[in-house]
LOLORO-601834 format. One record per residue (C-alpha): x negated, y negated, z; residue number from 0. Coordinates in steps of 0.05 Angstrom, whole numbers, plus 5000, padded with zeros to 4 digits. Example, Ala and Ser with C-alpha at 12.3 -4.5 7.8 and 13.67 -1.06 7.14 Angstrom:
BEGIN
4754, 5090, 5156, 0
4727, 5021, 5143, 1
END
This chain:
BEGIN
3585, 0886, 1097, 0
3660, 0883, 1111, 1
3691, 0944, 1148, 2
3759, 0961, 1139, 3
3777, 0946, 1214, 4
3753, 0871, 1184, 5
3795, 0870, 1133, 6
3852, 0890, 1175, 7
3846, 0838, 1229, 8
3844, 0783, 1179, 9
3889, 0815, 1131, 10
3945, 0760, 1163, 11
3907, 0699, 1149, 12
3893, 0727, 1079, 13
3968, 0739, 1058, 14
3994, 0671, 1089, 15
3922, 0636, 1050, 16
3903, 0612, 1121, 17
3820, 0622, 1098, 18
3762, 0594, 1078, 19
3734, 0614, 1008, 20
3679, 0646, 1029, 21
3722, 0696, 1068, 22
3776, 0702, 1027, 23
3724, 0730, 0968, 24
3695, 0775, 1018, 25
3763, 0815, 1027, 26
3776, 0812, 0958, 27
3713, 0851, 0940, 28
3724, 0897, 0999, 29
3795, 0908, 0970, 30
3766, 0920, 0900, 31
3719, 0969, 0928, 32
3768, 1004, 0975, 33
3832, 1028, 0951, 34
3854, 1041, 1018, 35
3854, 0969, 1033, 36
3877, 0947, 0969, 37
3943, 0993, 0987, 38
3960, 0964, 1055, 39
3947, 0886, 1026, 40
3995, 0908, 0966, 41
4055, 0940, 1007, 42
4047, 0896, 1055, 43
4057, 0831, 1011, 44
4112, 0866, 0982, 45
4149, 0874, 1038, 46
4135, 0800, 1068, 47
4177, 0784, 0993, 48
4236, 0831, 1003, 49
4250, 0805, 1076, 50
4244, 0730, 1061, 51
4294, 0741, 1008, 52
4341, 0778, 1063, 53
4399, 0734, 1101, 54
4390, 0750, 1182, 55
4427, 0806, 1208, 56
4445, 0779, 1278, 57
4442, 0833, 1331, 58
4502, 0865, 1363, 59
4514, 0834, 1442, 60
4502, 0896, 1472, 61
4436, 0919, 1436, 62
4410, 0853, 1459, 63
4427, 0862, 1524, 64
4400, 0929, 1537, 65
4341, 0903, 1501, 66
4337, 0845, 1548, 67
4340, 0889, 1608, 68
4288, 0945, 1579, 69
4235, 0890, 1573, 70
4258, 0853, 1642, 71
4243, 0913, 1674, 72
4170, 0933, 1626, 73
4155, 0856, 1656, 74
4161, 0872, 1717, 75
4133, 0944, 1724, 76
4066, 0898, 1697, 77
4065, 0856, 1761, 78
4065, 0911, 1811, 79
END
């Protein structure tokens, strides 16, 4: 039986129709069965379609920068 921790970790694959059949039936009975599920694969399709329809918004110089620097510095807290 498909868990909902399942479905979510091949919820991806699902929305970009990266799966086999077989799979791909098994989360859509889980889905019809758990409306839960069904939620987060609906919203989250949705909101794949409103952003591909959306032009880039490029960053601004300086939030890139301190953004740079924030994970320059999470890097190398890791290799301490």
């Amino acid at each position: 039986m498909l868990t909902c921790k399942d479905f979510l970790s091949e919820l991806s694959d699902y929305l970009d129709e990266n799966l086999d059949a077989e799979i791909r039936a098994k989360l859509e009975k889980h889905m019809t069965e758990c409306p839960n599920c069904w939620v987060i694969a609906d919203t989250t399709r949705k909101t794949i379609k409103i952003y591909k329809g959306m032009d880039p918004y490029p960053i601004p110089s300086d939030v890139e920068a301190r953004l740079m620097k924030a994970l320059e510095r999470k890097i190398a807290a890791r290799g301490k």
